[in-house]
N, C-alpha and C positions, 0 to 999 in steps of 0.2 A: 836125397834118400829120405823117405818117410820115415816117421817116427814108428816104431812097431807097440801096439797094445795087445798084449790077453793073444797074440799071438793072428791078430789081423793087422795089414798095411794100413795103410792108408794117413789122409791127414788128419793129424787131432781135433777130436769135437770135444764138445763141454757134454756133461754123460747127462742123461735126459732119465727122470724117474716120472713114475704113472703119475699121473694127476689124482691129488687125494679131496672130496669134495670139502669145503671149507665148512666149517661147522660154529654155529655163534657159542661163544662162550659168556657164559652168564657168572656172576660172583660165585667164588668157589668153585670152577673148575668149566670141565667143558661136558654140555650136555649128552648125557649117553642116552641109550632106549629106556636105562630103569629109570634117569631121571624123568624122562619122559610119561613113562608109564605113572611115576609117582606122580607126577601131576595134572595127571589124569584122575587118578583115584581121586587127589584132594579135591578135585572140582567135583567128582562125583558125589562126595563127600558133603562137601557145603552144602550141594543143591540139596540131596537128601535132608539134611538137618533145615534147610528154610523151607523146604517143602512139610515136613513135618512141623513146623512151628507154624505153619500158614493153616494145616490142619487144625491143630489145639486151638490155635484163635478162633476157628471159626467154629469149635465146638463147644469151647468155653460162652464167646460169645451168647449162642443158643442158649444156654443153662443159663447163663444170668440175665437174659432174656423171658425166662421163666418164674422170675421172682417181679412183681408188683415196684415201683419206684414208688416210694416215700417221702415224706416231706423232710426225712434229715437228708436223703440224697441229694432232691430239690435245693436243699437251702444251698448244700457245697455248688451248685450248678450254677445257682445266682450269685454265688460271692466270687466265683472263678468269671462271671462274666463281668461282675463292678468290675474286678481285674480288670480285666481285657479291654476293657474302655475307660483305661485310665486311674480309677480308685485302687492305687497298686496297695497300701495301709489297709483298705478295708473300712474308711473313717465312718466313724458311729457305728459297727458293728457290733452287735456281741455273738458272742459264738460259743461250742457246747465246752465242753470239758476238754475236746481234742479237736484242734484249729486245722491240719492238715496243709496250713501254711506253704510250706515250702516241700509239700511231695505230693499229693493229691490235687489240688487245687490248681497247682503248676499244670499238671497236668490233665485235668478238665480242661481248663484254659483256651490249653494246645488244640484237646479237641474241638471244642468249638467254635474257632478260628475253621472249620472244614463244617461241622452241621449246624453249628449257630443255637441259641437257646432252643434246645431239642433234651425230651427225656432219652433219645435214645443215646447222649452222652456217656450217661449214669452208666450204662448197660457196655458201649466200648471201653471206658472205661477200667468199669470191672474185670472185666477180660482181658485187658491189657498187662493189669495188673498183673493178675494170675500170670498171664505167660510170662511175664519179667520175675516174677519169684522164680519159676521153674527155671530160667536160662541163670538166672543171679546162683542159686542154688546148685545149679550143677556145675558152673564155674568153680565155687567155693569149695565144692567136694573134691573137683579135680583136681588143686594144689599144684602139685611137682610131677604128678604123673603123668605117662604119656604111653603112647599106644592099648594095647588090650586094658591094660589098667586102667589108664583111665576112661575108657569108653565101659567097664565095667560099674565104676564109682560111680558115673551117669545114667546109666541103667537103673541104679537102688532109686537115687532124687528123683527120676522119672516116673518109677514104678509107683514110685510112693506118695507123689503129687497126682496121678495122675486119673486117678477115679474120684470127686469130692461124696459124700454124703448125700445119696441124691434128694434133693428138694432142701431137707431142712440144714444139708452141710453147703447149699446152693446158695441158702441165704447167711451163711458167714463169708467162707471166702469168694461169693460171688455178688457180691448185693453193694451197698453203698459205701462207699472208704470208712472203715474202721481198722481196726489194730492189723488187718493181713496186709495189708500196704506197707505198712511199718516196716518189716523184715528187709524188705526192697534195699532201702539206705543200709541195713545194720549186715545185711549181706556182702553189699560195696563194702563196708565198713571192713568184716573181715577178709576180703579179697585183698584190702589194700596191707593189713597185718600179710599177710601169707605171703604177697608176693613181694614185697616195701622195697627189695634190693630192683627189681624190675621196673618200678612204677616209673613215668617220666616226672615226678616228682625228687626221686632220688633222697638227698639226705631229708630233704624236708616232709619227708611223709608223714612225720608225726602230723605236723600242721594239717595236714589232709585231711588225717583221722578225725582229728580235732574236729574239724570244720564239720566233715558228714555225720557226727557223731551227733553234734550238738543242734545241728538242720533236723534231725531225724528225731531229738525231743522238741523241738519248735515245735514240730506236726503232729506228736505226741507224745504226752509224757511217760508214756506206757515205755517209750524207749530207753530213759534212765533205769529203769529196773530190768531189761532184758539185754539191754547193751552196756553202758557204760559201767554200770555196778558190777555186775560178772564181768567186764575186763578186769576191773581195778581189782576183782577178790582175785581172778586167778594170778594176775602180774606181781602185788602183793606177795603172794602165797610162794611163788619160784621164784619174788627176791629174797623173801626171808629162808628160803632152803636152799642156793646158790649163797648165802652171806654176803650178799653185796646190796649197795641202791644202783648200780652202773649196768650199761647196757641197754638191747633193747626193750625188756621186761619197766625198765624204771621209762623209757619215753611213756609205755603204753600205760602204766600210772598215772602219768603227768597230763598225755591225753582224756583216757579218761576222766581223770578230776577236773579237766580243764574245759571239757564239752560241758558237764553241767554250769559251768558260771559261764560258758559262752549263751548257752542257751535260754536261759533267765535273763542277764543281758540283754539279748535281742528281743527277746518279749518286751522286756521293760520299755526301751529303746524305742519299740513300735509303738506301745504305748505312750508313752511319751513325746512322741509324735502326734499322735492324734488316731492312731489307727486303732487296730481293733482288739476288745479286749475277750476273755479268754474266763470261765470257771476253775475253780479248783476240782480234780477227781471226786464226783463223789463215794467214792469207795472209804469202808469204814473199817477198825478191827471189830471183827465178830467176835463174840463170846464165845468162851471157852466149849461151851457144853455144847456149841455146832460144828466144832470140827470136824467130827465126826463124820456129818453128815457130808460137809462139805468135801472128806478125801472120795467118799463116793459119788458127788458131783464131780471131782475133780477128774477121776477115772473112767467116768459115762460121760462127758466132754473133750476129753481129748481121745476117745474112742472115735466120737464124733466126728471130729475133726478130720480124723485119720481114713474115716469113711468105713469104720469099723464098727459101729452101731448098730450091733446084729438086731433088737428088739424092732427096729424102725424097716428094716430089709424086707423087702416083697418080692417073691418069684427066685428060682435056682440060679438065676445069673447075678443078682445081685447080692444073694448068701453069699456066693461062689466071691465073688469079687470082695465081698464085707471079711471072709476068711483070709484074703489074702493079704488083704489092710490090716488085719489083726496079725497077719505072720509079720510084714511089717514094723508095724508098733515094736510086737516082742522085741523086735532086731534093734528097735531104736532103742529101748529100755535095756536090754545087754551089753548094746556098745555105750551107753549112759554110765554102768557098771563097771565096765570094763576099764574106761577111761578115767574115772576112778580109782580105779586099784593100779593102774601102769603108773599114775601119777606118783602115789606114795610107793609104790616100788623102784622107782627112777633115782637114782641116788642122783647130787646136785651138778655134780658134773655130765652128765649124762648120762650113765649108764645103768642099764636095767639090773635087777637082785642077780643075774648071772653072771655079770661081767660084761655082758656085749655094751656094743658102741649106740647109741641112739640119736638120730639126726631129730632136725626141726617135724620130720613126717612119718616116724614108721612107726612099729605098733608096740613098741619098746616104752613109751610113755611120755614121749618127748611133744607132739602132735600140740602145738600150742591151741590151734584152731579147735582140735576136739576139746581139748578142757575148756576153753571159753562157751563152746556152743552147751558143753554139759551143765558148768554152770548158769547159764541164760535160764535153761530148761527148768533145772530144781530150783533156782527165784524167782521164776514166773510162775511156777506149780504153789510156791509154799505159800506167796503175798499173793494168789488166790484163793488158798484155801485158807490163807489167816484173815481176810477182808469180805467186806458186805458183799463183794462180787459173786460171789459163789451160791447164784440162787437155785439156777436148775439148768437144765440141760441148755435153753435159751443163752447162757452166758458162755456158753465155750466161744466165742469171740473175745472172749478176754486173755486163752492162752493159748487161740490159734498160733501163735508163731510156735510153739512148740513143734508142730506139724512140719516146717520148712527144714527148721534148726535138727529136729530128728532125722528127716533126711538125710541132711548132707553128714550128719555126724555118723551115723550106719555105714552110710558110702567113703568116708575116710580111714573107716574102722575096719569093716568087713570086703570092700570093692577087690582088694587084692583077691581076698581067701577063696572069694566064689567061684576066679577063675582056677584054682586047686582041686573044686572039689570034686568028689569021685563024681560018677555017672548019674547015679542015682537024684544026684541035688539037682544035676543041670537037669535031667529030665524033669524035677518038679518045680522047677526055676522056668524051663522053657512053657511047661504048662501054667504055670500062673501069669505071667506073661501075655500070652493069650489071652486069658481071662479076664488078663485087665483090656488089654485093645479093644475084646468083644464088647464088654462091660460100658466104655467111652463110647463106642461108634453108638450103640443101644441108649444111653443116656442121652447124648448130641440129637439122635434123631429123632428120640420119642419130647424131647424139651417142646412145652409149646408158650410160644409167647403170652405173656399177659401185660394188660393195657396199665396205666398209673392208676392208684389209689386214686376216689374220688374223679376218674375222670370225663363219668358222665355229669359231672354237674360245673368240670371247666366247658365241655360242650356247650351245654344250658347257657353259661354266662353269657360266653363269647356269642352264642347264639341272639342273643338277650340286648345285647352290647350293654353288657354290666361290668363293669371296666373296672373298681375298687370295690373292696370289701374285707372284711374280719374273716375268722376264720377259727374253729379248735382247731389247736396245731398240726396234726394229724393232715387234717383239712386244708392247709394252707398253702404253703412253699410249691406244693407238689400240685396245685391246681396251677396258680404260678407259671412252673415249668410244664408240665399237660395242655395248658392255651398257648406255649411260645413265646409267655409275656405280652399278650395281649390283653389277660386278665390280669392283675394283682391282688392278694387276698395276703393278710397281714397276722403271723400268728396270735392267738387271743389262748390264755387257760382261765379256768374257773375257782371258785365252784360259780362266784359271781362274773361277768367279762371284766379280765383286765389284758392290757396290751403283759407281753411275754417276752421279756429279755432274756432269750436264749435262741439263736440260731436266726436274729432278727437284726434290723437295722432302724436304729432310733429314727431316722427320718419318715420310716414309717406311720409313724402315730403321729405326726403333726398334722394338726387339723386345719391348719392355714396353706397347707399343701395338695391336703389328700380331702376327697369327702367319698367316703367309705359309705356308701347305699344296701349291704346285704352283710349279710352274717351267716355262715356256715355252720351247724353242730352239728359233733359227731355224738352220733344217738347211742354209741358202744362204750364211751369213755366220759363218763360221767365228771371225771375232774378239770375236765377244759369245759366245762360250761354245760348248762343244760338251758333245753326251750324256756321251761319256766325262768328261771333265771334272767333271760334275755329279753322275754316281755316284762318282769320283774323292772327290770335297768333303761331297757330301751322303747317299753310302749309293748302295744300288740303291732306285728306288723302287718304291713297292705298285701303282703303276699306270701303264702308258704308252700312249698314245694317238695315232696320229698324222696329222697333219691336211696332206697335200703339202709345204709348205714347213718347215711346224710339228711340233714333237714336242713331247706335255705328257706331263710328270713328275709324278706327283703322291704325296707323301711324307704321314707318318705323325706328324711333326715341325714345326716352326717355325725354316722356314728362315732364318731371320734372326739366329737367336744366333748370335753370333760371325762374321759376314757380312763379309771384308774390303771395301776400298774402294777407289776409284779416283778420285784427286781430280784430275782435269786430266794430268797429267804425271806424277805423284805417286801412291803404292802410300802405300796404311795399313791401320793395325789393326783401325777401324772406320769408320762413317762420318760419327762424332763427333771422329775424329782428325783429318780435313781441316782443311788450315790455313785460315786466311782467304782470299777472294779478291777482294780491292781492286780500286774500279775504277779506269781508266788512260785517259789522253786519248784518246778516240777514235782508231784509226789507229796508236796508239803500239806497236800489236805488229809492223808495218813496219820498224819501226828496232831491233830484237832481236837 
């Protein structure tokens, strides 16, 4: 007798279910359509963001394309190629105030490992640059947040980097490595504060800090006063109102103090080796009775910066866009403000004058990142306007990083509210916007190349096969790098010719090496040497040629025997007589 089931005969089977198609299961669970879809978006996502970064480069690029390469560029182009073929010290260098060591240079290097001693370095370079502030910079703005938020926070660093000053904001943060570079490290720097529990570093991030803190004043010392000082005031500041030295607050102390003796250090270090040595700032205290003048430098330079320098603005697209760099600015200077006043409203345990709770990021007071980027801002504003720097508008490279640091600090402060606000804001938000895209695409295309200083007369050389020679500074480096290092031209200042320890290498001026046949003056800069002068020193010579700016000399002789010197402050014999020049704590030429 069959078994009976469910009311049919028959012999038992084993009960058969639908076939369900197997599906890969990936960490955390098994793939549905949304995870699907969401990984769809994120790759739409990505491409989007490298597609737009491939843009900026290549508009930036153009723009700094647009500014003339120099001989302080030049010089960084020739010490990043001794690098590259081995002189890693830099031995017998001197170099200017700011060595760029270990962030710029590094990164020349790199590129010319791909074009080889080419001006057109300087120029990707620069560009490079720039796009790594803007990526470093919206990193740092985005913190803890995530979705509309923070794709909000990166919207402001965007907006607000993203139109420069055209032409004369072209040649601060687009022209030859100075202080805009900087932020690059001090950006990392705060990335690694914000996220420290994250890093693959783990407990030892201080060490980290340390280390990029202290790299970042090797390649300028501009860094100790916008980096490490504003950590050490803010960490100070919320150990003494916490009552405690314990915690994270006292590593970031210890960091801080600890980058500057790492940093001297390593100079010394190098030096002491044999490599290369380094100026003290020349930056001075200004007298009292120019401050004045200098806070209105201060405020038409970081206008500048900002790309908000209406007096300089030509045509309705670029007002339009110079308006919205100033709506900007204001945003930076209120959340400057703001962070401020949340800070001494924060009682020490966290909580704001109401009683709420405040974490490491909300707008409660707590936001460590904003207080340090606030303080950066007011210590770079004040020791420019208390210092010789503050001459004219030309020096807003001295507190371009205000420009980056403003950013991100707006975007931490305000990135939330924006998506809050009524209709009206987004409408004038969605329009400014625009205005900056239009504004870029218009800059990018109208950019038009210009060739090196001086470089019809590396033509002439190389044409010539005039292979050594002198040079006003101006004159030099950058003919140099303009021939590919086919020519050499050695920098010389005046008022009489002496060789110029500064952005030069003592083996230059050896006359049992070199025999230097031509001499270059710049006919605009009377303090690197004049014609008379040179026939005064060197004879009349067998040939004079002259190129607008440029007059070349070119002698029968080796201008180099018996070549006085000019070591810093100092006159000498040769420019083997140069005394040493030690290096000194960053900053320490302030106190002189």
């Amino acid at each position: 007798m069959s078994p009976t089931l469910g009311g049919v005969t028959g012999p038992a089977r084993r009960a058969t279910l639908p076939t369900i198609p197997r599906q890969r299961v990936q960490p955390g669970g098994v793939r549905t359509p949304a995870a699907t879809t969401s990984r769809k978006t994120r790759l739409v996502t990505v491409g989007a963001v490298v597609a737009g970064l491939a843009v900026l480069l290549l508009g930036y690029l153009r723009m700094a394309r647009a500014t003339p390469t120099n001989s302080d560029a030049a010089a960084n182009a020739l010490q990043a190629w001794d690098m590259l073929h081995g002189d890693v010290l830099l031995r017998g260098w001197t170099l200017s105030d700011v060595s760029f060591y270990s962030t710029e240079l590094l990164q020349y290097a790199l590129i010319e490992l791909f074009f080889g001693l080419d001006q057109r370095v300087v120029h990707v370079a620069s560009a490079t640059t720039y796009l790594l502030l803007i990526v470093f910079a919206s990193l740092a703005a985005k913190g803890d947040a995530t979705g509309r938020a923070a794709w909000a926070r990166v919207a402001v660093v965007v907006a607000t980097l993203l139109v420069p000053q055209p032409h004369g904001g072209w040649a601060v943060v687009l022209y030859a490595p100075d202080h805009t570079g900087t932020a690059v490290p001090l950006l990392l720097a705060w990335l690694l504060v914000d996220r420290r529990s994250a890093t693959p570093l783990r407990r030892w991030w201080p060490v980290g800090l340390l280390v990029v803190l202290a790299l970042a004043q090797v390649a300028d010392p501009l860094a100790m006063f916008i980096g490490a000082v504003p950590l050490a005031l803010v960490s100070a500041a919320r150990l003494i109102r916490g009552r405690t030295w314990r915690g994270t607050d006292a590593h970031l102390l210890a960091a801080a103090a600890g980058s500057v003796v790492l940093a001297h250090a390593l100079l010394a270090l190098v030096w002491w080796a044999g490599g290369f040595s380094v100026h003290s700032p020349v930056a001075r205290f200004s007298p009292a009775a120019e401050l004045g003048d200098h806070v209105v430098t201060a405020v038409n330079a970081t206008a500048h910066n900002y790309g908000a320098y209406l007096p300089t603005l030509d045509g309705p697209l670029a007002l339009a866009a110079g308006l919205v760099n100033l709506a900007l600015l204001l945003l930076a200077v209120a959340a400057s403000g703001a962070t401020v006043i949340r800070f001494f409203r924060t009682s020490p345990d966290g909580t704001s004058a109401d009683g709420t709770s405040s974490d490491g990021a909300s707008l409660a007071g707590g936001d460590r990142i904003a207080q340090v980027l606030t303080a950066a801002i007011l210590v770079n504003l004040a020791a420019f306007i208390a210092s010789t720097q503050a001459g004219d508008i030309g020096s807003a490279r001295q507190i371009v990083a205000v420009l980056p640091f403003g950013a991100v600090l707006s975007a931490r402060v305000w990135g939330e509210r924006l998506l809050t606000a009524g209709p009206a804001v987004r409408r004038i938000g969605a329009v400014a916007g625009v205005i900056l895209v239009v504004a870029f695409a218009t800059q990018s295309a109208g950019a038009k190349p210009q060739p090196p200083e001086a470089h019809e007369v590396a033509e002439y050389l190389v044409a010539h096969d005039l292979r050594y020679g002198l040079g006003s500074y101006w004159g030099s480096n950058v003919i140099t790098l303009a021939s590919n290092g086919r020519t050499q031209v050695a920098p010389v200042i005046g008022p009489d010719i002496r060789s110029y320890r500064w952005e030069s290498d003592a083996d230059w001026y050896d006359a049992t090496k070199h025999d230097a046949r031509f001499l270059v003056v710049d006919l605009k800069h009377a303090r690197y040497g004049t014609v008379d002068a040179a026939v005064a020193q060197f004879g009349v010579p067998v040939e004079r040629h002259d190129f607008g700016r440029w007059a070349l000399l070119i002698y029968d002789h080796n201008l180099l025997a018996g070549l006085p010197a000019q070591c810093g402050g100092l006159a000498a014999a040769t420019h083997t007589h140069c005394p040493p020049l030690a290096p000194k704590i960053p900053g320490a030429g302030l106190l002189d």
